[in-house]
SEVEXKE-60367 format. One record per residue (C-alpha): residue in one letter; z, y, x. Coordinates in Angstrom, 1 decimal. Layout:
N
PT_r_pz_py_px
PT_a_Z_Y_X
...
// end
This chain:
478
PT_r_pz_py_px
PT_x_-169.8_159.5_-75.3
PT_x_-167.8_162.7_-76.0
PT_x_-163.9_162.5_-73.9
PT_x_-160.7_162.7_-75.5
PT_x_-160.6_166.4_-74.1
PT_x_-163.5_167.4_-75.8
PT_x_-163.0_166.1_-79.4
PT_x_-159.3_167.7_-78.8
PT_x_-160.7_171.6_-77.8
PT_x_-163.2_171.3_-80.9
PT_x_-160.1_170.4_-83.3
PT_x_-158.3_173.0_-81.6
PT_x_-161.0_175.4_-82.3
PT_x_-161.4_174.1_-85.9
PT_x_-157.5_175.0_-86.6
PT_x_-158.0_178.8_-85.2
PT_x_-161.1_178.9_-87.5
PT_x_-159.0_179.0_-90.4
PT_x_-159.5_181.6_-92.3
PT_x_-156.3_184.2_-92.2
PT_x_-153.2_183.5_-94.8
PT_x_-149.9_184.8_-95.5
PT_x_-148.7_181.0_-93.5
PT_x_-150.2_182.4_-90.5
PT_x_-147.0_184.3_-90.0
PT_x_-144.7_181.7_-91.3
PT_x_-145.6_179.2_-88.8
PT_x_-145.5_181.7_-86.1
PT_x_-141.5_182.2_-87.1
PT_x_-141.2_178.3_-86.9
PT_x_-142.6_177.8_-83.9
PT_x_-140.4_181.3_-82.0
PT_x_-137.7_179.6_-83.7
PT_x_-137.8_176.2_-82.3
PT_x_-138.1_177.5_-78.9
PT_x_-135.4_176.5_-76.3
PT_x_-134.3_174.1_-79.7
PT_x_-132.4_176.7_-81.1
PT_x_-133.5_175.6_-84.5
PT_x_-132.5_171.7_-84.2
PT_x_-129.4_173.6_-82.7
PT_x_-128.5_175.3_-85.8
PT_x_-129.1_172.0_-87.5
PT_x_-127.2_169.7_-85.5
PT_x_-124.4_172.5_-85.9
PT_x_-124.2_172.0_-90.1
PT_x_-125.3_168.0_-89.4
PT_x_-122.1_168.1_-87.8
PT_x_-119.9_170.1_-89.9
PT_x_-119.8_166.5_-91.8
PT_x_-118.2_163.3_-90.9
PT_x_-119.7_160.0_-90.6
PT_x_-123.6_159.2_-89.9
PT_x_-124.7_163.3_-90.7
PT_x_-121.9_163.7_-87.4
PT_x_-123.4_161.0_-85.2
PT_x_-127.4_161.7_-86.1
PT_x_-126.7_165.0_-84.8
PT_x_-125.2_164.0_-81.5
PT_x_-127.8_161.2_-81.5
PT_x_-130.8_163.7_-82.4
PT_x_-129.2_166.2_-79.7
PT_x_-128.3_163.2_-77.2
PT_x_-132.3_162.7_-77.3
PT_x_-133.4_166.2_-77.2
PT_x_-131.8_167.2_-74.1
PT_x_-133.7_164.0_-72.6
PT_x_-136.9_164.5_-73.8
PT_x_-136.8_167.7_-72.8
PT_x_-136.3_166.8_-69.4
PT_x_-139.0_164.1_-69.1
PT_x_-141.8_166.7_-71.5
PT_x_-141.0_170.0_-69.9
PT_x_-140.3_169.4_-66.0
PT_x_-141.5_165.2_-65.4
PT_x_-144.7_165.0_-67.4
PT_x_-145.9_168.7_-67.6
PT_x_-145.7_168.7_-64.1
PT_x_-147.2_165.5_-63.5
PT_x_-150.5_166.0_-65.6
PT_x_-150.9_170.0_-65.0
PT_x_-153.0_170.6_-68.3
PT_x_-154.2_174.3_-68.7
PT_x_-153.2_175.9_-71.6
PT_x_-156.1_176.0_-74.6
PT_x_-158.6_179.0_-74.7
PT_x_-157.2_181.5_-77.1
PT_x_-160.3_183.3_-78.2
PT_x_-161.1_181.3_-80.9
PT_x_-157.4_182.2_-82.2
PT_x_-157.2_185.8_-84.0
PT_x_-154.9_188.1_-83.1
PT_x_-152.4_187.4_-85.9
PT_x_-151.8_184.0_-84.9
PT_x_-151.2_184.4_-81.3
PT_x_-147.4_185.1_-79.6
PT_x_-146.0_187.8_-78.6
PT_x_-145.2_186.3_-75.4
PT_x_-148.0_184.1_-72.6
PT_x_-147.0_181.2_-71.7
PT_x_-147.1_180.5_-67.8
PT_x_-146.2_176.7_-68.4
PT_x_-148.5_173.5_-68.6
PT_x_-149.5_172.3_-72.1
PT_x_-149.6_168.3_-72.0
PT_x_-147.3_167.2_-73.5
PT_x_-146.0_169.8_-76.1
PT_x_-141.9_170.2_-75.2
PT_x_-141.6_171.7_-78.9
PT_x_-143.6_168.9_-80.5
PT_x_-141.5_166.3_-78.4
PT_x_-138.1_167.8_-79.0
PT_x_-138.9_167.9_-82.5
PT_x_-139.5_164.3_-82.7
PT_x_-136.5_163.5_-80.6
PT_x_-134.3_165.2_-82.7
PT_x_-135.5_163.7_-86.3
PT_x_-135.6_160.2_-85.1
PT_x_-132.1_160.3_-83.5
PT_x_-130.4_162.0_-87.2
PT_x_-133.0_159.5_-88.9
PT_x_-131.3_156.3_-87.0
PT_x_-127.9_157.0_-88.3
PT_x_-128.8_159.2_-91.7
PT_x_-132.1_157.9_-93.4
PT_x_-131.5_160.9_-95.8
PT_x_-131.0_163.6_-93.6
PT_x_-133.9_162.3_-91.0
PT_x_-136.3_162.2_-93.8
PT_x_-135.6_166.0_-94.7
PT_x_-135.8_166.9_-91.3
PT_x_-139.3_165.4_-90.9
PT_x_-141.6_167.8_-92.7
PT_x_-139.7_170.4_-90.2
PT_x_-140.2_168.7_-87.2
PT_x_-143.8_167.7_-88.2
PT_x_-144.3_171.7_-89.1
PT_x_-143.2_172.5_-85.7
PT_x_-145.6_170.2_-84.0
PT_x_-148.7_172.1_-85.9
PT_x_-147.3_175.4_-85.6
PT_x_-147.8_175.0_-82.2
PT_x_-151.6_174.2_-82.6
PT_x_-152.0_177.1_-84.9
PT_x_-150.6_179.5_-83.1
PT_x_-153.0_178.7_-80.1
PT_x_-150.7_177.5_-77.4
PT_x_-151.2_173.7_-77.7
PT_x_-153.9_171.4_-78.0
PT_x_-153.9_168.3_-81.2
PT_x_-153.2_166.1_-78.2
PT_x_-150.5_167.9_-76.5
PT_x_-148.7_167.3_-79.7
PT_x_-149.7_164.4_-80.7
PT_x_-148.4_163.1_-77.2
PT_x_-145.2_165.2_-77.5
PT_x_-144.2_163.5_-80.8
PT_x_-144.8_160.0_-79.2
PT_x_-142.7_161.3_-76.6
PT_x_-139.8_162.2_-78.7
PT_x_-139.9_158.9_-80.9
PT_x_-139.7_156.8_-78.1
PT_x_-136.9_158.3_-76.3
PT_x_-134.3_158.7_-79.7
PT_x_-135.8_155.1_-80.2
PT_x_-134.5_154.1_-76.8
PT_x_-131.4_155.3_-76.9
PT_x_-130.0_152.4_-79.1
PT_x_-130.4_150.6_-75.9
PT_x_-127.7_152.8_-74.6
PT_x_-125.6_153.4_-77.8
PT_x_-125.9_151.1_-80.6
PT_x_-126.7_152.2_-84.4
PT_x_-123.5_151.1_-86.4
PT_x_-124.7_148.9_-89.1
PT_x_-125.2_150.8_-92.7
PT_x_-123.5_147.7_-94.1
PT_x_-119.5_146.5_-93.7
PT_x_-118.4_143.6_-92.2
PT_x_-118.3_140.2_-93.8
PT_x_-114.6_139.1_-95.4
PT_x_-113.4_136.5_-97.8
PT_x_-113.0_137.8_-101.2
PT_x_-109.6_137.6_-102.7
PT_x_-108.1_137.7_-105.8
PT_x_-104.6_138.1_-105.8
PT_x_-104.1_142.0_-105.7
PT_x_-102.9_143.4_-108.8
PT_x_-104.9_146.7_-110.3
PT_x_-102.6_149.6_-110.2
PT_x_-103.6_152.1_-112.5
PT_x_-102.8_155.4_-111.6
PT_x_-101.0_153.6_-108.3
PT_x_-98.0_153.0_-110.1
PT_x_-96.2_150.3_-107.7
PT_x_-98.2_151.5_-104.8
PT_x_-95.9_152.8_-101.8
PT_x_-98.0_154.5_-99.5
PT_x_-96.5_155.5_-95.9
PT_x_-98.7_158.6_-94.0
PT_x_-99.0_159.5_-90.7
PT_x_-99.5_163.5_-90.5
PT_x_-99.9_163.5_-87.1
PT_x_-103.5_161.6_-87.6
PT_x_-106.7_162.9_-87.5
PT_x_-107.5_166.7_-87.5
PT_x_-104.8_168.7_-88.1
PT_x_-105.9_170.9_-91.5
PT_x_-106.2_168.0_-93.0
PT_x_-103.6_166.5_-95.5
PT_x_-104.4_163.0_-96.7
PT_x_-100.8_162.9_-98.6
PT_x_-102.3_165.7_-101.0
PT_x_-105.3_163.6_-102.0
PT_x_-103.2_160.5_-102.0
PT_x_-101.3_162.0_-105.2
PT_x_-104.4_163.6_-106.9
PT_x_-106.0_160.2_-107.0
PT_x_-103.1_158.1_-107.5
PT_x_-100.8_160.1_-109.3
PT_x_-98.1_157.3_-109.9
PT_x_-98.0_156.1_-106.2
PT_x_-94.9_157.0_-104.2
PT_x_-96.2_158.4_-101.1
PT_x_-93.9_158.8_-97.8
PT_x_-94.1_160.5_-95.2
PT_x_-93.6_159.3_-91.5
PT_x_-90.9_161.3_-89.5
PT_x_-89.8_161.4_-86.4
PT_x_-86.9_159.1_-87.3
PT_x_-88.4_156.7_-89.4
PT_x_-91.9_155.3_-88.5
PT_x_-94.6_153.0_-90.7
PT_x_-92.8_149.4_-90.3
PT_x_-89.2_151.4_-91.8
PT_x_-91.0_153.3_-94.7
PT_x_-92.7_149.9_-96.0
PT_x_-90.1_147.3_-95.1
PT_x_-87.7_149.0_-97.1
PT_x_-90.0_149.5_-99.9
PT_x_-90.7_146.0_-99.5
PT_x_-87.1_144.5_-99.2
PT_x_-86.1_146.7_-102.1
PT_x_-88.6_145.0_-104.7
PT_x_-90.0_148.9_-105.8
PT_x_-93.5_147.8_-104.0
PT_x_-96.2_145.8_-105.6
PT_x_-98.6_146.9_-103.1
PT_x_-98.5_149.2_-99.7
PT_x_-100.7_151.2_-98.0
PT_x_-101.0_153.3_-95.1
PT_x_-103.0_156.4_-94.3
PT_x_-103.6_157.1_-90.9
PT_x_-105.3_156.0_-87.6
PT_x_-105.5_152.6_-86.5
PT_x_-102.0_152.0_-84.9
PT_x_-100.3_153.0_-88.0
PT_x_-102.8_150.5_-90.1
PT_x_-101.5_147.6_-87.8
PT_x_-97.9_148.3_-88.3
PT_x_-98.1_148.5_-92.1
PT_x_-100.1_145.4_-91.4
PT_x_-97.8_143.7_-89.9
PT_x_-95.6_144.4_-93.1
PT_x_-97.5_143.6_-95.6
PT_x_-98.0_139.7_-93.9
PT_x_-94.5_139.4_-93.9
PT_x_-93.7_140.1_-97.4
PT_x_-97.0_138.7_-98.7
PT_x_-97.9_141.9_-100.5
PT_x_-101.9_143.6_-99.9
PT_x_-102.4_146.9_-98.1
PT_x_-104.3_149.4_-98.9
PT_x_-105.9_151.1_-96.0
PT_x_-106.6_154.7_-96.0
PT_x_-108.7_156.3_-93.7
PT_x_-106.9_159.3_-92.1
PT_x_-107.3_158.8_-88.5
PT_x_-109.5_160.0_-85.6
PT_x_-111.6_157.1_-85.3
PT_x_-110.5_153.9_-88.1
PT_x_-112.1_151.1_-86.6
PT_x_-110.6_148.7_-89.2
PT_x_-111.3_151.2_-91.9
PT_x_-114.9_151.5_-91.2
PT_x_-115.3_147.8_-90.5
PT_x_-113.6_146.4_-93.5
PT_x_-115.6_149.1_-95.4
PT_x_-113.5_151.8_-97.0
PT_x_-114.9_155.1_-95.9
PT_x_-112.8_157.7_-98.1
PT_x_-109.7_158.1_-99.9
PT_x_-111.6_157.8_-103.1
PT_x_-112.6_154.5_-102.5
PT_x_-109.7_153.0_-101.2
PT_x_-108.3_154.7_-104.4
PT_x_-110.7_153.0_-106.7
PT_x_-110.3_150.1_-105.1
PT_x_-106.4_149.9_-106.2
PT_x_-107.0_150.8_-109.7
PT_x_-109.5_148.0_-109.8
PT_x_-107.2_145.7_-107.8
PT_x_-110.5_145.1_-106.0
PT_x_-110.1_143.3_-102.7
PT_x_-111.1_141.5_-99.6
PT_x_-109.1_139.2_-96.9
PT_x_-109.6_139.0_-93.4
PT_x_-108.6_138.0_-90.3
PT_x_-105.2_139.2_-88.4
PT_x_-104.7_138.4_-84.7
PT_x_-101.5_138.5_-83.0
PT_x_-100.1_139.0_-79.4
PT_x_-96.6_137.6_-78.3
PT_x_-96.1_137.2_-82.4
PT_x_-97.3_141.4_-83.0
PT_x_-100.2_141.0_-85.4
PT_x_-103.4_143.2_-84.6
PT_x_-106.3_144.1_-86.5
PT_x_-108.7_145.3_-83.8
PT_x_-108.4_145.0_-80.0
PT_x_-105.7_144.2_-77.0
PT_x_-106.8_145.0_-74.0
PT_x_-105.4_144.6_-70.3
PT_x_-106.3_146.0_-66.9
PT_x_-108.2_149.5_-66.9
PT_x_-109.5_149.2_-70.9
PT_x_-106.1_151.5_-71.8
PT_x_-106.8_154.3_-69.3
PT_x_-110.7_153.6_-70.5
PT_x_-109.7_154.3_-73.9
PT_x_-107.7_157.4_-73.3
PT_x_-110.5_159.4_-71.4
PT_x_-113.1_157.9_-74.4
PT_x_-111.3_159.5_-76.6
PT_x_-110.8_162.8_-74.4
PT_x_-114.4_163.0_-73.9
PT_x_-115.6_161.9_-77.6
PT_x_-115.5_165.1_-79.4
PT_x_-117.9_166.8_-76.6
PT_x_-120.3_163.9_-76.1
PT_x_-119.8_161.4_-78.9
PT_x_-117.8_158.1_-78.7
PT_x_-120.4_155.9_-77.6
PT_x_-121.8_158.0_-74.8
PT_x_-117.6_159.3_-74.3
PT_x_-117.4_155.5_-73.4
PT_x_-120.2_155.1_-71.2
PT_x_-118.6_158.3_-68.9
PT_x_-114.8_156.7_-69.7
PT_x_-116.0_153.7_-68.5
PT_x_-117.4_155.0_-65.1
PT_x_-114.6_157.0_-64.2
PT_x_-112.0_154.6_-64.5
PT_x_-113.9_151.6_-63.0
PT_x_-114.3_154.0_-60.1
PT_x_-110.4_154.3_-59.4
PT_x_-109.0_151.3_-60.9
PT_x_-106.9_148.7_-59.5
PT_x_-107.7_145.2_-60.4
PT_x_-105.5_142.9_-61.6
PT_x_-104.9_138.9_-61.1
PT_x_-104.5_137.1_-64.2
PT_x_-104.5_133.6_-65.0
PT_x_-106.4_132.8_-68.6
PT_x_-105.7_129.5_-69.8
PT_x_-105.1_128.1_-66.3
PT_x_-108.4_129.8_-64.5
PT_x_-107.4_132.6_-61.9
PT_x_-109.4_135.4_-61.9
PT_x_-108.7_138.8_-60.8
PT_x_-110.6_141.3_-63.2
PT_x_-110.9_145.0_-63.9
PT_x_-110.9_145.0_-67.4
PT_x_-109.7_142.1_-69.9
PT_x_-110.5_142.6_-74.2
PT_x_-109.9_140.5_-76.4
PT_x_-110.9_141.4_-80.0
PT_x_-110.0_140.2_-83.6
PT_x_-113.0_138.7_-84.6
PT_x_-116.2_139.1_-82.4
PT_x_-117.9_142.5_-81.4
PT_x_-120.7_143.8_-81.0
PT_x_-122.8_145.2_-79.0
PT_x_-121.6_143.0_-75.9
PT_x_-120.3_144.4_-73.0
PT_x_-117.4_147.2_-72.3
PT_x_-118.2_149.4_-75.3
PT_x_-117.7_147.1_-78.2
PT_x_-118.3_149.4_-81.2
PT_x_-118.2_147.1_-84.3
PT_x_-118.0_143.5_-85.8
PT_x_-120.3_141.8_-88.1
PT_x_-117.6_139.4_-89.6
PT_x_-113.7_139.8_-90.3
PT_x_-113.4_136.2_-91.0
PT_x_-114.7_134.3_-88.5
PT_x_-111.6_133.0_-86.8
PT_x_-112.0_133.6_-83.6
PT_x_-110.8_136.2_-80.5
PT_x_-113.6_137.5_-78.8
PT_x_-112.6_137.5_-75.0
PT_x_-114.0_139.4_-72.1
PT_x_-114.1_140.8_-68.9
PT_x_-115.2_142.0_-66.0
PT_x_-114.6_140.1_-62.9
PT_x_-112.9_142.1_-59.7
PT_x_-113.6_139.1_-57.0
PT_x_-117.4_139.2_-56.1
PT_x_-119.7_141.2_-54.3
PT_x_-119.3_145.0_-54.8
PT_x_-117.9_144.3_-58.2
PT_x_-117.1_147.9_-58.3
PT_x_-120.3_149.4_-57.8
PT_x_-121.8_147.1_-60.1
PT_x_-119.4_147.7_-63.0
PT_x_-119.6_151.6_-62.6
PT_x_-123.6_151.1_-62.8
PT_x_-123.4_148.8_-65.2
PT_x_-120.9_151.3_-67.8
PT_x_-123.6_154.3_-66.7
PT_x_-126.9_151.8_-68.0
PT_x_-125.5_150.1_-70.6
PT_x_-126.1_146.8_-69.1
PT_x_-122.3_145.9_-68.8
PT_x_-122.7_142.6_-70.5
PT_x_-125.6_142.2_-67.8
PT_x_-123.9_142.4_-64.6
PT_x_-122.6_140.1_-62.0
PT_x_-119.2_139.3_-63.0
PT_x_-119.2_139.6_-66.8
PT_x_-117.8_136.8_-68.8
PT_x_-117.3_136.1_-72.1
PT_x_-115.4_133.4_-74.8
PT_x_-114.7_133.0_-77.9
PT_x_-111.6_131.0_-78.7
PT_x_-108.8_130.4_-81.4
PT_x_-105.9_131.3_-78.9
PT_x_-105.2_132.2_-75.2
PT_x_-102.8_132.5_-73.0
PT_x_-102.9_135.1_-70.3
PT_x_-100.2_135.3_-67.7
PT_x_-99.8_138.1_-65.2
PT_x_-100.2_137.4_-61.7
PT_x_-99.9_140.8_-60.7
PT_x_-96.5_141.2_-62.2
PT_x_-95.9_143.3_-65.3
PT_x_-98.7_144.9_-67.0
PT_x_-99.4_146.9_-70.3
PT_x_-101.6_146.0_-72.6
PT_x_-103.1_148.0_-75.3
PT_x_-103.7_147.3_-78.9
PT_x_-104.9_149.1_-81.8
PT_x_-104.2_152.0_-80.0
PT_x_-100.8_151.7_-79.6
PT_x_-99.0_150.6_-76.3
PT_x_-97.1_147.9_-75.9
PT_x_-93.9_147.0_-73.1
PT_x_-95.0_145.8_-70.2
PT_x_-95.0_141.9_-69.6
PT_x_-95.9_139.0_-67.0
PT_x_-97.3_136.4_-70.2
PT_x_-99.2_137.3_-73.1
PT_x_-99.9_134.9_-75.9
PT_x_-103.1_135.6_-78.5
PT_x_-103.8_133.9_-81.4
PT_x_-105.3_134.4_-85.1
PT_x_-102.3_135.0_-87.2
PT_x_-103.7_133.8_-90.5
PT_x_-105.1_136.5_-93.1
PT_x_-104.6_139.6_-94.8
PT_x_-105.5_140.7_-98.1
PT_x_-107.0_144.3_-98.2
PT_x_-107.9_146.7_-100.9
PT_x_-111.8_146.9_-100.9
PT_x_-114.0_147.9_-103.8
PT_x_-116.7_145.5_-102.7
PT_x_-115.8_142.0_-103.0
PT_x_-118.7_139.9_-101.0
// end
């Protein structure tokens, strides 16, 4: 019986027996230009020039090139030491104008190629299925051009496909659908806006961007304020609330201006409409308004949702409170996220502070335990663990509580290894409750605790609980 290695030289000769074409020099051009990645480069670079899953598939697809790289190029090339193929049966006009010293099993370009499609593909079908006839073209060119055997790329593209696959191990894939929430039916449509006072934080999100101009183009009849130094969210909207003028509020900007206009629009009964403006909008995302446009259609519609609303110490919340190192986690996520993506951002963040942090002594509920890190979320998250990205309900009821225990066995080390593998939620020491209410009370004297980005005045007893429901602008109503 004829080996692998044979059936793969005679297919490699069969490919430099093709008769010469004007594609000959194409595909020599595609494969130069996919050398050191410079071409998924360029394409992660206009990927990235757009927000939302185009943005993360091309820190994903990068994410899992510069790793497949590593384990193709300098593990496995090194480990199986394959000659390059015989070039004679390749003419001339094929070949590159450069020899390649290097091994050939697997192909780098063929397993870079996969890497990179498969991560864009596993946060933007669209753009991952575009990208595929490239990548595949770069896997052949490869073979054509003499320098790789069938198998060398076959094995490169298995290569590639299972290291972008395993990366959701490490950071998740956010669901393409929102949240589940209640439907509700008592928001009025506001054509045009008309009785829709709308307070805007400038100082979120990227600086050249205005939301308030958008906010008037869409809903020309809206009255739309803007937050000063003086006067913040909770004065724009309470006293377009108190003075009857509002039907309706909303709020563009990041997610501690949502939960003050939040807390707002509970206490006068009125629905919010939430426009996404900040750096990250958790609650945005979640509750499933994307763009201005839609949060604009869905107040002409008078389309909406409700969902849950937590509170600490009577200050309703709509995402997270955290106590221990999860603020000073948070800050350097958010540092880092623009170089290396939130998810990974965290997975650093998380490392860095565990490594210096102090723990603190807490008592939940009557249990002492002295912990590192203490989240509680509204609603419960997903994936587990210390980088909770997403939630699949906004109605569920419930705080989702956890932490990471400071009183065992080189709880240190095993949280900072835990943050760097993504096994967090698999450690020693991690616990994890969902509950109605809790009361946390400080055992090593006043702490600050974080929520919805915002931070709160230090205190000795914290009291969470679900704080009833909100009623949010959505266009979808299931």
């Amino acid at each position: 019986m004829r080996s692998p290695r044979h059936w793969d030289s005679r297919l490699h000769a069969a490919v430099g027996a093709i008769p010469a074409s004007p594609a000959d020099r194409w595909l020599r051009r595609l494969s130069t230009a996919a050398d050191h990645s410079r071409l998924w480069f360029a394409v992660a670079a206009l990927l990235a020039a757009r927000k939302g899953p185009m943005r993360r598939g091309a820190v994903r697809g990068i994410g899992s090139l510069a790793v497949t790289s590593t384990v193709a190029n300098t593990v496995l090339k090194t480990f199986f030491a394959r000659r390059r193929p015989d070039l004679s049966s390749h003419g001339p006009h094929r070949l590159l104008r450069r020899t390649l010293s290097t091994h050939s099993f697997p192909s780098g370009h063929a397993a870079s190629a996969a890497a990179f499609a498969t991560g864009v593909a596993m946060e933007s079908p669209l753009a991952g299925t575009a990208l595929a006839p490239v990548a595949l073209g770069v896997g052949y060119s490869r073979v054509h051009v003499g320098v790789h055997y069938p198998g060398d790329v076959l094995a490169g593209f298995a290569v590639g496909t299972a290291v972008a696959a395993a990366s959701r191990r490490w950071w998740a894939v956010r669901p393409r659908t929102p949240a589940r929430v209640r439907p509700a039916s008592s928001a009025p449509a506001l054509a045009d806006g008309e009785g829709l006072v709308v307070a805007v934080n400038p100082r979120s999100g990227a600086e050249s961007y205005d939301p308030a101009a958008d906010i008037r183009q869409l809903l020309p009849g809206a009255e739309v304020l803007e937050l000063s130094e003086d006067r913040g969210v909770a004065d724009l909207l309470g006293d377009a609330a108190r003075s009857g003028r509002a039907r309706a509020l909303g709020v563009a900007g990041g997610d501690g201006s949502v939960a003050a206009a939040a807390a707002v629009a509970l206490e006068h009964g009125l629905p919010l409409a939430v426009i996404p403006a900040g750096t990250l909008n958790h609650f945005a995302r979640d509750v499933g308004v994307e763009t201005v446009e839609q949060a604009a259609e869905a107040v002409a519609r008078g389309a909406a949702v409700q969902v849950d609303v937590a509170s600490l110490n009577g200050t309703p919340f709509l995402n997270t409170a955290s106590i221990g190192s999860y603020p000073e986690m948070v800050r350097r996520r958010d540092a880092l996220s623009g170089r290396l993506g939130k998810w990974a951002a965290m997975t650093v963040a998380a490392a860095r502070t565990l490594r210096t942090g102090t723990p603190v002594a807490l008592d939940l509920d009557g249990r002492q335990v002295l912990v590192w890190i203490l989240f509680v979320g509204n609603c419960t998250y997903t994936p587990r663990g210390l980088a909770p990205a997403w939630r699949p309900r906004l109605e569920d009821g419930l705080l989702d509580v956890q932490y990471l225990r400071a009183d065992i066995a080189f709880s240190r080390t095993r949280a900072v290894l835990g943050s760097l593998l993504g096994v967090s939620d698999r450690v020693s020491g991690y616990a994890e409750t969902q509950v109605r209410s809790v009361h946390v009370r400080s055992l090593s004297g006043p702490q600050a605790v974080a929520y919805d980005g915002e931070m709160g005045d230090p205190a000795t007893d914290f009291e969470f609980t679900k704080g009833g429901s909100l009623t949010v602008y959505c266009s979808r109503t299931t």
